[in-house]
C-alpha positions, -999 to +999 in steps of 0.1 A: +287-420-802+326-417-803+334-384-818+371-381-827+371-342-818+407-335-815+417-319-782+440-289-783+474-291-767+480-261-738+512-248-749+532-251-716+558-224-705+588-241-695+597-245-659+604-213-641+636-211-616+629-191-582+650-165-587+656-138-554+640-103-561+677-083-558+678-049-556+701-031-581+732-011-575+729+014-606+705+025-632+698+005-660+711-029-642+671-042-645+639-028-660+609-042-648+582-045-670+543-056-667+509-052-684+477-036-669+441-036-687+411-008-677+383+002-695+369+031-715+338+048-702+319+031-734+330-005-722+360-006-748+390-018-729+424-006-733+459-019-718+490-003-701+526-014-705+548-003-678+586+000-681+604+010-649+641+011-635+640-015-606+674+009-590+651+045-583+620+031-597+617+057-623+587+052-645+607+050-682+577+043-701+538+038-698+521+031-735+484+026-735+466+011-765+440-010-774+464-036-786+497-040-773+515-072-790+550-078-785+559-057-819+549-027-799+568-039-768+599-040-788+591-002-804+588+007-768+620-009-759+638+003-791+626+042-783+640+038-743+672+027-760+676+055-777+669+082-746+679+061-722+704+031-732+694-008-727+695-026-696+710-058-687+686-077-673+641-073-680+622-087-653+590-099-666+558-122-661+548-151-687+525-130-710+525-145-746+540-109-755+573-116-731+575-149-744+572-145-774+605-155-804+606-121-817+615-108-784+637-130-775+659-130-801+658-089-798+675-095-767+696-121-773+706-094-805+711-068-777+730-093-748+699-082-726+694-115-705+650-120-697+640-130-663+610-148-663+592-148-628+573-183-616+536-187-629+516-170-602+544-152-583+540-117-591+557-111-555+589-118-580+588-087-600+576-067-570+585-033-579+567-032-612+535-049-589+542-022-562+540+004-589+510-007-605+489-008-576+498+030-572+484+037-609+456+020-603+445+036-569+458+069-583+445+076-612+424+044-630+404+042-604+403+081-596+394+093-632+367+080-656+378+078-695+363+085-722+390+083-752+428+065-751+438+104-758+422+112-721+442+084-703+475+093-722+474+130-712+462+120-676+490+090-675+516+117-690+511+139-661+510+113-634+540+102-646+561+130-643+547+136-606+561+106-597+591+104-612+601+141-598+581+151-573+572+122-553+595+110-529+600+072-520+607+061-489+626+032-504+651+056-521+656+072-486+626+100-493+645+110-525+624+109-559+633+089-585+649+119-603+669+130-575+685+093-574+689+097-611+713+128-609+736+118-581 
């Protein structure tokens, strides 16, 4: 009984160079950025993009949504360009929404190189990882949801306690504001 069922081709992600995790010397030299997924108290999941400044670790942007594609990556992106300028370099994993044409050619459009990390390194973009695991002990897994309005008021909040009045003790107990204004 040969059945000529047609077996669907993995699309493979091309090779990924080991790159050293570097720490920058100013603001806006990389952006680290990263995906999270939680659910709703009804069972509905939602997911978290999270855009930080690898130089003071300043959260720039946190979007949660039930659907996040790489259109709404490059919304997020286009909105930090206006408050906050481009950076040169985005540090990110091999989602289909980083690795996608549509946001690559944005930034090739913009000279904004993309640094792919290895397949199952995250240790590569550690400061977006480091930062993640914060969120989720601190408030994911502290607070129970029941609408996307809830999360983005709660995430609003814990957003600007971190960035300015949580100190780091990788910025030298400075927060990331205070490394922002010197």
């Amino acid at each position: 009984m040969k059945l000529n069922i047609r077996r669907r081709a993995r699309k493979r992600i091309p090779a990924r160079v080991k790159q050293a995790l570097f720490q920058p010397e100013d603001i806006n030299e990389v952006w680290s950025i990263d995906f999270m997924q939680d659910s709703l108290w009804d069972g509905r999941k939602y997911r978290l993009l999270n855009v930080i400044d690898d130089y003071n670790r300043e959260v720039l942007a946190i979007e949660a949504d039930t659907s996040l594609p790489t259109v709404r990556v490059i919304r997020v992106l286009e909105r930090l360009e206006i408050t906050r300028g481009l950076p040169k370099m985005i540090r990110v994993d091999n989602g289909p929404e980083f690795i996608s044409y549509k946001l690559d050619q944005w930034c090739k459009d913009r000279k904004i190189t993309i640094a792919f990390i290895q397949p199952g390194k995250p240790t590569q973009n550690a400061y977006v990882e480091r930062f993640n695991g914060n969120l989720r002990r601190e408030l994911l897994n502290a607070y129970v949801f029941k609408t996307l309005s809830e999360v983005r008021q709660k995430v609003e909040e814990w957003v600007t306690d971190y960035n300015e009045h949580r100190p780091h003790k990788a910025l030298n107990y400075k927060t990331p504001m205070e490394l922002l204004h010197l």
